[in-house]
Structure formats: structure tokens, C-alpha cells
C-alpha positions, -999 to +999 in steps of 0.1 A: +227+261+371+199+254+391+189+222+369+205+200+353+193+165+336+206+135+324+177+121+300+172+145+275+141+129+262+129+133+295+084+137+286+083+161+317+110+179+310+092+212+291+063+210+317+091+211+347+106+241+331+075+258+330+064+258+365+098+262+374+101+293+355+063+307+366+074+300+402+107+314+398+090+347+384+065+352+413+092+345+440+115+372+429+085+397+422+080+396+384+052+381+383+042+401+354+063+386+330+054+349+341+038+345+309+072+357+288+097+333+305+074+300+305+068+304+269+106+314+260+119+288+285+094+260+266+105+267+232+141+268+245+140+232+264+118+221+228+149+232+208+176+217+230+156+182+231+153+183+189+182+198+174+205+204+204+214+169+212+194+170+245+188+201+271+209+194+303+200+221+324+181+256+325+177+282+350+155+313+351+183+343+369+163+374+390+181+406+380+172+438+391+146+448+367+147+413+343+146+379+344+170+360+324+162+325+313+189+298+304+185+264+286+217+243+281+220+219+254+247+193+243+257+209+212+286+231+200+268+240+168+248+275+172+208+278+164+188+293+133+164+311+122+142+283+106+122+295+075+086+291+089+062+276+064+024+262+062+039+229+058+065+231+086+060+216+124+090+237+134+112+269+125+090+291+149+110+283+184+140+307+178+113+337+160+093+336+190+119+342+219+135+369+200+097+384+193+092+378+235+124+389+245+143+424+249+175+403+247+192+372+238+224+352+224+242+323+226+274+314+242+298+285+233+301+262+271+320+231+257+311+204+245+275+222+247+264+259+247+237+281+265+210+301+249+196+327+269+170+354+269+163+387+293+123+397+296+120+434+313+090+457+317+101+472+286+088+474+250+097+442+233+125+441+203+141+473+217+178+455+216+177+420+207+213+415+202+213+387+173+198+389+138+194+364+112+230+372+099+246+372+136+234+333+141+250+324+103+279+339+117+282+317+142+291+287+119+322+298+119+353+280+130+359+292+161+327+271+173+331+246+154+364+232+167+358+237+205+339+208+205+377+190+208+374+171+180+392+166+145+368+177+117+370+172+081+360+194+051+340+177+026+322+189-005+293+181-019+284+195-044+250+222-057+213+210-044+183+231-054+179+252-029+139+246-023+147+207-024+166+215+005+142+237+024+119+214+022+136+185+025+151+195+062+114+206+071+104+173+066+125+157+088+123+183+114+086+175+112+088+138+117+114+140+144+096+168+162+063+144+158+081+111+164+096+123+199+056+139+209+043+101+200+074+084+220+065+104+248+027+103+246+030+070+246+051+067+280+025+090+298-001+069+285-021+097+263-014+082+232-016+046+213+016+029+223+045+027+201+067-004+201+096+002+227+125-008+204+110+025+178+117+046+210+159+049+200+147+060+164+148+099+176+182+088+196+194+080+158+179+110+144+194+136+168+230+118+166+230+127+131+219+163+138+246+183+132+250+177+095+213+185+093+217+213+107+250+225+088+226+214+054+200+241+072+223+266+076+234+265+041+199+261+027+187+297+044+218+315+037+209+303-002+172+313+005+178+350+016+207+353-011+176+344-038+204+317-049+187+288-067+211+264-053+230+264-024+265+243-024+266+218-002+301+217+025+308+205+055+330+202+083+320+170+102+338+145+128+344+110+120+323+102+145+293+109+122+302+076+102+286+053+130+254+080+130+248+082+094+233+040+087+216+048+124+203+079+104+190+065+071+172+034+090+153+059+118+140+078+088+129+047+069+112+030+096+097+067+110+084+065+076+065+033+080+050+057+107+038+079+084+023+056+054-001+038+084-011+071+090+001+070+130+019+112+124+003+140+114+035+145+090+030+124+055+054+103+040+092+115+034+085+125-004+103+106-029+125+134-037+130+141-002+145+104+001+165+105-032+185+137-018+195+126+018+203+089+006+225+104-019+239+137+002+243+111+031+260+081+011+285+110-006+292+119+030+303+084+040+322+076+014+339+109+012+349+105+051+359+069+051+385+080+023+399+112+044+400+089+079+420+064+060+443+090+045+432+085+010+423+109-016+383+108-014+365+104-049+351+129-069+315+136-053+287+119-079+266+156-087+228+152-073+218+160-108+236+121-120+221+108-090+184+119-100+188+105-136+195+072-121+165+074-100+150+080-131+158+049-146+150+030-117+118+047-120+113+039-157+120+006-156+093+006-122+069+020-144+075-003-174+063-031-149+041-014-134+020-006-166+024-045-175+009-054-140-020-032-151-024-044-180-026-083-169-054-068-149-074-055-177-064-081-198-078-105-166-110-081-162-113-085-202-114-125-201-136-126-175-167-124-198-150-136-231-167-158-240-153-165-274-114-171-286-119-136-310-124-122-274-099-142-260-071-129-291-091-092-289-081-089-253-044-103-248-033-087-285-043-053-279-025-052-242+000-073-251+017-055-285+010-021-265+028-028-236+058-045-255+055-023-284+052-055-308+053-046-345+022-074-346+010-102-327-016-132-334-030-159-314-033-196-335-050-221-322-047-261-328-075-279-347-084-317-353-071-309-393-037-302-403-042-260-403-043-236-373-066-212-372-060-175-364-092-163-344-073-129-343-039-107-347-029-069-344-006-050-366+001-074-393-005-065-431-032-086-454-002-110-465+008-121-435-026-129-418-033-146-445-001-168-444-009-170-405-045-185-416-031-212-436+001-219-413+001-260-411+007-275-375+036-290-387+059-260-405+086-251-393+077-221-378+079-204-342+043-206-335+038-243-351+071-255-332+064-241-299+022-258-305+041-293-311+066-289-284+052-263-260+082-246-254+086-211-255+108-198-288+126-162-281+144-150-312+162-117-305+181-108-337+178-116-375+208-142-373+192-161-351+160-155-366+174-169-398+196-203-383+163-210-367+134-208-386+147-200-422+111-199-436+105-170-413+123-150-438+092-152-466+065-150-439+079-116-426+107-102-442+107-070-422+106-088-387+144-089-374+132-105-336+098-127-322+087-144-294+062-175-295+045-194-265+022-219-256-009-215-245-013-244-221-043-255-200-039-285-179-015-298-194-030-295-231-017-269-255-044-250-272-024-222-295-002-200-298+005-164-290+034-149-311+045-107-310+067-098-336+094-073-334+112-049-364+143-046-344+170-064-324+151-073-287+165-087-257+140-108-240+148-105-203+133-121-174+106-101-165+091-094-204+091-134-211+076-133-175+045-106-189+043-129-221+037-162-204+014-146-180-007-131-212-005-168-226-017-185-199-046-160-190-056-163-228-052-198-222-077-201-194-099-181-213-099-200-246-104-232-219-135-217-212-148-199-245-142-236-260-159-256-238-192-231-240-197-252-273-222-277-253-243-253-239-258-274-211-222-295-200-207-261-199-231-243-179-229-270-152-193-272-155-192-239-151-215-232-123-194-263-102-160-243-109-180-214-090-182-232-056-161-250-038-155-285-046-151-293-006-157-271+026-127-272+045-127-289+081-131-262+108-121-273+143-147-268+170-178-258+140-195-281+113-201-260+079-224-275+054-238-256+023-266-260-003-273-249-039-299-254-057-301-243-094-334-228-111-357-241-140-336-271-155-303-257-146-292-252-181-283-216-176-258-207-149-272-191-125-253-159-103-253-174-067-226-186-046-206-194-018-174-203-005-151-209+027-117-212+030-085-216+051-067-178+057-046-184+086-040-214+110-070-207+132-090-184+107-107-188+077-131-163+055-165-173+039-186-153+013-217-159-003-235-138-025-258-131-057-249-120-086-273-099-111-288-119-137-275-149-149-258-169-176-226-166-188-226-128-175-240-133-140-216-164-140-183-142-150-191-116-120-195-145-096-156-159-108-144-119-100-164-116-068-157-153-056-113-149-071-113-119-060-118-121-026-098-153-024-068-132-036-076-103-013-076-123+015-038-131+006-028-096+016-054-078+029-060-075+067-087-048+068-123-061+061-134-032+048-110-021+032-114-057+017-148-050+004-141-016-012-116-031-035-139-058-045-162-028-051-137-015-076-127-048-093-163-051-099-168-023-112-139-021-132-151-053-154-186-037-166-187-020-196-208+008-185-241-003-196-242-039-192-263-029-151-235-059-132-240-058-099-239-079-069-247-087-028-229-100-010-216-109+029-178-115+035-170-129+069-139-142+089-144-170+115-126-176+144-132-207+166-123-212+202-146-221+231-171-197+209-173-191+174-166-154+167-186-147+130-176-109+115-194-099+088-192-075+066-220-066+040-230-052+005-271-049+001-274-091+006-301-104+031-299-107+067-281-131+088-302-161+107-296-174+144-307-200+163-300-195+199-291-226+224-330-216+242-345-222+208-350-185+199-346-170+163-326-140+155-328-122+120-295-097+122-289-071+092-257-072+081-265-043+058-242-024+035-248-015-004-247-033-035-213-037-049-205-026-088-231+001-086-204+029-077-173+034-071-180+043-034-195+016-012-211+017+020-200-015+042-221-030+066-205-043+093-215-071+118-205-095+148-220-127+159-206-151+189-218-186+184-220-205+221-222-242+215-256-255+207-261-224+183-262-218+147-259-194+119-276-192+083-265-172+058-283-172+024-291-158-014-327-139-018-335-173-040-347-187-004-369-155+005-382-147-027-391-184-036-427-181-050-462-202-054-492-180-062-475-152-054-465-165-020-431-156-012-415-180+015-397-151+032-380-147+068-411-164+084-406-194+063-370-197+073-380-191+113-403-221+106-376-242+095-351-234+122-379-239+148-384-272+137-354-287+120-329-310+140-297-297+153-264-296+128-254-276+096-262-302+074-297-309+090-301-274+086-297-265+057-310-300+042-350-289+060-343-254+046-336-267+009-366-288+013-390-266+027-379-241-003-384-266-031-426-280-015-434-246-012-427-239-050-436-275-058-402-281-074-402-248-097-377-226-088-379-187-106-343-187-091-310-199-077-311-205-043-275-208-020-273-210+017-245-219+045-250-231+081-228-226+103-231-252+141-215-253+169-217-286+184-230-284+221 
């Protein structure tokens, strides 16, 4: 053998065979088929490093009018023919020698064998000595057990046979694209991958021969037209210390995939459904047999999918209530009454619990609740629920007095409980009352009735207390609207920030300034806040219009990007999904829209500002040498469409230096038609003293003596200073 290697994941190892084989063809005079044997010998090393446990030697042999290539591997088990596909990396390696070459075969070399192929001057295909069938043949036990070791015969069970296709071809793809990344990254072509993912296609190929067996069987199905193919093997014990390696390669390979780092996509859900379950049968099966017990019955793929399916069902169940909390949250956010409020959490609420009725009561200064609204109740019983006293002994009444939740979940408890229940609704056999609580104070009630026996479990009392207490937020606000003026400045304080938080190495200070008399709310605002020990994430922004409307879009811009920020590590990606929750809370006609800048700060030696835009105003900065910058942030307005263009920005702050950030209230500021604009903010920056506060101070004041004291709008503005 001429060579021989000891790494099989060797990155030079296909581009060593190639010249060797070119060279090897021009030395013995067949330089003519130079071509044939560095392709053949390529796909040959390619197979031996993926499905043959590692290549570990090839030679290319001068015969008289030939040249015959070999390429050893580590495994017993013999090739296929892979069934090539548009959505397959690999199947093509074994079609193309046996397309280049006159012929070929395979011979058993314990542990290992040799695949090898003879190129001549003649027309291609004119004896290839192996077909399709020859290479199934080959499964058979006479190489199987010259590998030396004891196998055992398991059975599985029947897989659709396209599930298994294309189940195979998936990982054949991902470990085919996993080993290109591992060694791109060592030769420094591609991104690196962390070193200790470098023994995932190690765990992959240990595990190879029961892929391949499942192969095998899968294609012998194919050809036979056979919509299943029965699953059995004959595997070593030594396959139980591969098989966890196995199922963890795959799952972290797959985190791979979902960042979008392979050209392969995610393992398919199916996909992973059939090799946990073919692999965990496989396990258990063995660990019986090596004990010397009698192995259980295989559980049939078809039991394992219906559990899947429940798992799946009962993922969807809370997955629909997640979505409806955020339309029920997207609802409140302009509510402004408690009919809204009781609109909005009844109709999600009895939907996704599939309530026979629900109503929402609220306490009053008199003896009677009130019922501002209800769902799926007849005339008699909203009318009991409108003159329901606070101190009855009933489950919306007790849990108002006490604020605890009440969960009844058959008639007899239904009945030993709240015995009066029984003329109110005689056809309701379960119900589930809780408090809406707000600070401490309970406003109502929301109750859901139920026609048959329900078990409450942990996550539907976990959706009804998270309905309650959005409705309960909501009813906060709806009710305090009653004095117009307190609850538009109330309202317009909850939309800033009560404090700027301390920022090591930068002073912050902010400004805002309402319009007219500041009875209505107006739709600017800012914020800054703490996202990581030595980061933290500002915004400020403008909101259409204003009022009650321009100030619910401010509370789901300004919310929303706190709750982002939780999670998200992308900017941008940031700012599309505020995008979307924007747009998700109009109503299609009501023309909300908003700009605004997002921006993360880091704070060293330098300040490091990025920015990231949606239509809003450009960026001021003060220089240490006293010049003034204007930088556009850019970017389009946010809630217009569903697709958003970002702007994107980045500003280093040296000591001495300062950023402004602010609403189009400053620019637009008008007196006889003359607008204060850029220039008037250059002016101010020019002139003012150094520090955030002093900044934005000289700016607020220059705004207000240029109007004389009549604002047309809200005004908002940070600074941003790095002491010298």
C-alpha cells in the first residue's frame, strides 16, 4: 500500500490523493487518464472519511494497459448505491466511479476493506463487475462477522420507507457538511468552529454502521416499490457507548443548522422523532440481549408518533394561549374603557379555554358589582351577574372580598361550596374565579364557566391569572382616565423613566417638555436602561399623534423594546420585531406610526454609541475641538409595513465630547413660521457649557424663547457626556 494514514479526518487528505494519483498516472505513461483516477480516487478517500470509519491508505497500481486505484477504509460493512436526490449532499460518490470506471469491487481486508477501480483506454461501463443488487448482497453474513466481533439480531419494526430515505439523507448531509466546516476551519478558509464541536463527526461516524444497515434496508424497500421497509439489524454491543455520542452530535450539529452556519437546514421534526425512537429501541433492545434477558417487545414507530402527537398538542394548546396573551396585551394597549377591558380578555379567554361563558365584575363604592361585560351567558344570568351583591356567597363575590383564586372542577364541589351557584347556573357543573389585582387593590373579578367536569392544572390557572392581571392593568388605567388632566400627566410620567440609571465613565440627562397646557398626552419619549453589566440600551422616539392613542403606541414601542432587550442580541433584528408589534396593535385604519432610534452603549476609555434607526431625526455631536456634527441615523418609520428598513449607525465619544439625540418637537418648534431647525441646535451646542445636563437644559431653553413659551408640540431630547 503505498499510503497509509493514521487521522482519518486528515483536511489534506483528498487533495494528497489527488496529486498522488495525477503524478502516479504521468510516471507510468497514462497520462491520459489522469483526469479518471483523481476524480475516482477523490470520491473514494470522500467515502472512506464519511461512511467508512476513516480512509487509512490508497494506492493508484500501473498495470499494463490500466491503472487501478485503491482506497482503504476502517469498515467491514460494504458501500451503496445512494439514491441521489435534489435535496441530497451525497449518494453520487459510488454512481460516479462506476460511471468512470471499466471495473470495480470491493474486497473484505479485516477489520476494514478495499474498494478499488481499473480506468483503461477503453469505452467506459464495458464490465463493471458490481450492480446495485451485487453491493445489497454484500450485507450478508459472511462480511458481517469478520469484523471479529459478537453481533446481535434486533428487530425493529416497519418505518415508511420515504421517512427513511430521507431521514438518512439528512444526516449524510450534515455530517458530509459538518466535517467540510471542521476542516475549513483548521485551514483557515472558513469562520472557526469551536474546537470541542470538532469530535461531533467522530460521534457521528462511530455510529455509522447502523446508519448504514438503516440505508441498506431503506433502498432495497425503494427499488422493491415497498412502502415500508422493516427495520433489522445485526449490530455489536459496542454500538451502546456510540448511540448517546450519536443522538448528542446530531442535536448540537443541529444548533449548526438553526444559526444558519450549514448549507443543510434543520434535522426536520420527523426526521428527529424517527432516529430518537429507532435509536432508543436499539438500546434498550441490546442492553436486554448483553445481559442475557429477553429484550421487550419493540414500541411500533406508528405508537411512537401518536405520542409525539400529544406532546405536540398539548405544545400547541400553550402555544395558542401565549398568542392569545399577546393579542389580548396588543388589545389593552388602547382600551381605554373596562367594556374594552371585558371585550378583550372574554373573547380570548373563553376561546382558548373553551368556557361555556365568562364575565368580568368589577367592585363599586355601593353594595352591587357591576358587570361592564360577559360572553356566552343567556339573558338570566347576566342579569343575575348585574345585580350580584359584593357580599354573596358566590365565586366571583368571595374571591373580590378575599382575593383568592376559587377553582371548582366538578358539580360536588361546586355544590359543598357555593350552594347558591346552583340557581344562578344550573347547567354549569365546573368554574374558575380570580382577582383582578392592581397594586395591591382588587378591582373585579373574572369568572369562565364550564358545562362539564375540568381539571384546572398548572399551566390553564397560570393563562387565567395572566388574563386577570393584564385586564387588571387595563381596568387600572381605563379607570383612572376619569380625570382627564391627572390622568394624562400620570400617564405621560409612566411613559418615561422615573430615574436614568448611573452609567460609569458618561453623565445621561434628559428633557421633556409637554405642548399647549399639557392636558393631552403627548407621543414622545425616551428611556435608558441597564442590559448587561457594562451595557445598557436607550431609545427615544415620537409617536404619531397624540392622546390616549399616541400615548398607547409609546407604552408598546417603549415595553416593547425593554422586553426585547431581554432576549434579543441582534439590533436589527431587534427593530424589525418592534416593527411587527407595532404593527400588529393598529386596527388598519387608525394611520399609528412611529420614529424612533434604539441604541446600545458601551463605556470604557471611549464611549461606543450604536444606533439603529426608524425615519427619526439625526444624531448631534459635539467634538472635544468644538466642532458640530449632524449624523443620520436613517432607517423607515416603524408600523407603516410589515417590512422595515433599519438604519444603522456608530459613534465613539472621546472624553470632552457629547451626543444629542432628540424628537422633531425641537426642530420643528415654530414662531412666525420660523422653525428652530438643525442650525438652532448648532447654536446651542456652540455656546452652551459642557455636561449633559447643561446641554440639554440651554437646548430646552433656547426651544421654549424661540416659540415664546407656545409649544405646537412635544419636545424630548437626551445628552449623552463624556467627562474630559
Amino acid at each position: 500500500m503505498e499510503h497509509t494514514h493514521g487521522e482519518p479526518d486528515d483536511r489534506e487528505l483528498v487533495n494528497e490523493a489527488r496529486t498522488f494519483a495525477v503524478r502516479r498516472a504521468i510516471e507510468s505513461r497514462h497520462a491520459d487518464l489522469a483526469d479518471e483516477v483523481a476524480l475516482i480516487i477523490s470520491e473514494l478517500v470522500t467515502n472512506a472519511m464519511l461512511h467508512g470509519g476513516g480512509c487509512t491508505g490508497y494506492d493508484v497500481i500501473p498495470l499494463d494497459d490500466r491503472l487501478r486505484v485503491e482506497v482503504h477504509d476502517a469498515s467491514g460493512v460494504p458501500p451503496v448505491f445512494g439514491l441521489a436526490s435534489e435535496d441530497a449532499l451525497t449518494g453520487r460518490g459510488v454512481r460516479v466511479v462506476a460511471f468512470l470506471a471499466n471495473r470495480w469491487g470491493v474486497e473484505s481486508t479485516p477489520p476494514g476493506k478495499v474498494v478499488w477501480a481499473e480506468v483503461t483506454r477503453l469505452p467506459k461501463g464495458a464490465d463493471r463487475s458490481l450492480s446495485e443488487d451485487d453491493l445489497l448482497d454484500m450485507w450478508g453474513e459472511q462480511w458481517e462477522t469478520r469484523e471479529g466481533e459478537v453481533r446481535y439480531h434486533l428487530e425493529l419494526g416497519d418505518v415508511p420507507t420515504d421517512l427513511l430515505l430521507a431521514a438518512k439523507a439528512h444526516v449524510d448531509n450534515l455530517a458530509r457538511e459538518f466535517a467540510l466546516a471542521t476542516g475549513g476551519a483548521e485551514s483557515g478558509l472558513t469562520a472557526e468552529v469551536p474546537p470541542h464541536l470538532t469530535a461531533l463527526l467522530d460521534a457521528v461516524e462511530r455510529f455509522s454502521e447502523p446508519r448504514q444497515a438503516i440505508k441498506r434496508q431503506a433502498l432495497e424497500a425503494a427499488r422493491a416499490n415497498a412502502p415500508t421497509a422493516r427495520l433489522a439489524l445485526d449490530v455489536p454491543a459496542s454500538v451502546l457507548d456510540a448511540a448517546p455520542d450519536y443522538l448528542a452530535a446530531l442535536d448540537e450539529i443541529d444548533a449548526y443548522s438553526r444559526a444558519a452556519r450549514l448549507l443543510t437546514l434543520e434535522t426536520p421534526p420527523q426526521h428527529r422523532v424517527f432516529r430518537q425512537w429507532y435509536v432508543g429501541e436499539l438500546v434498550t433492545q441490546l442492553r436486554a440481549i448483553t445481559a442475557g434477558e429477553m429484550p421487550p417487545p419493540p414500541q411500533p414507530f406508528e405508537q411512537r408518533l401518536l405520542a409525539e402527537l400529544d406532546l405536540l398538542s398539548a405544545a400547541q394548546r400553550a402555544s395558542e394561549r401565549a398568542a392569545r396573551l399577546y393579542s389580548v396585551s396588543a388589545a389593552l394597549a388602547s382600551a381605554d374603557s373596562p367594556d374594552e377591558v371585558a371585550a378583550a380578555v372574554l373573547n380570548e379567554g373563553a376561546a382558548a379555554l373553551r368556557a361555556a361563558g365568562g364575565g368580568l365584575l368589577l367592585a363599586t363604592d355601593a353594595d352591587l358589582l357591576t358587570l361592564p361585560g360577559s360572553v356566552g351567558y343567556d339573558e338570566a344570568v347576566v342579569a343575575r351577574l348585574r345585580s350580584e351583591s359584593r357580599d354573596a356567597e358566590l365565586p366571583a363575590a368571595y374571591t373580590l372580598r378575599t382575593g383568592e383564586p376559587v377553582w371548582l372542577e366538578s358539580h360536588a364541589e361546586r355544590d359543598r361550596r357555593f350552594p347558591d351557584l346552583v340557581g344562578l347556573e344550573a347547567t354549569t357543573v365546573s368554574l374558575c374565579a380570580v382577582p383582578l389585582i392592581v397594586q395591591g387593590r382588587v378591582l373585579g373579578a373574572l369568572r369562565f364557566s364550564f358545562q362539564e367536569a375540568r381539571l384546572f392544572d398548572e399551566e390553564e390557572q397560570r393563562f387565567v391569572l395572566a388574563l386577570a392581571a393584564l385586564a387588571a392593568q387595563a381596568l387600572d388605567r381605563s379607570q383612572l382616565q376619569e380625570a382627564r388632566v391627572d390622568v394624562s400627566r400620570r400617564l405621560q410620567r409612566s411613559l418615561l423613566p422615573p430615574d436614568l440609571p448611573v452609567i460609569p465613565g458618561l453623565e445621561v440627562a434628559a428633557i421633556y417638555h409637554p405642548f399647549g397646557d399639557g392636558v393631552e398626552v403627548g407621543g414622545d419619549f425616551y428611556d435608558v436602561w441597564q442590559i448587561a453589566p457594562d451595557r445598557w440600551a436607550m431609545a427615544i422616539g415620537d409617536a404619531a399623534g397624540t392622546g390616549p392613542e399616541a400615548a398607547s403606541l409609546t407604552a408598546v414601542v417603549r415595553y416593547t423594546l425593554r422586553a426585547l432587550t431581554l432576549a434579543k442580541t441582534d439590533g436589527v433584528d431587534l427593530v424589525h420585531d418592534l416593527n411587527t408589534a407595532i404593527v400588529n396593535t393598529a386596527t388598519g385604519s387608525d394611520g399609528r406610526f412611529c420614529t424612533a432610534i434604539f441604541g446600545t452603549i458601551t463605556a470604557g476609555d471611549t464611549v461606543d454609541l450604536h444606533l439603529l434607526g426608524g425615519g427619526h431625526p439625526p444624531v448631534f455631536v459635539r467634538r472635544a475641538d468644538g466642532t458640530i456634527e449632524s449624523l443620520v441615523v436613517g432607517g423607515s418609520l416603524l408600523g407603516v409595513f410589515e417590512k422595515v428598513e433599519v438604519g444603522e449607525l456608530r459613534v465613539r465619544l472621546a472624553p470632552g465630547e457629547t451626543a444629542v439625540l432628540l424628537t422633531d418637537g425641537v426642530l420643528e418648534a415654530r414662531h412666525e413660521d420660523v422653525q428652530f431647525e438643525a442650525a438652532g441646535v448648532r447654536s446651542v451646542l456652540a455656546t452652551c457649557g459642557p455636561g449633559a445636563t447643561a446641554t440639554v437644559e440651554a437646548l430646552e431653553s433656547a426651544v421654549l424663547e424661540h416659540v415664546a413659551g407656545d409649544l405646537t408640540d412635544d419636545m424630548a431630547a437626551i445628552a449623552l457626556h463624556v467627562p474630559a
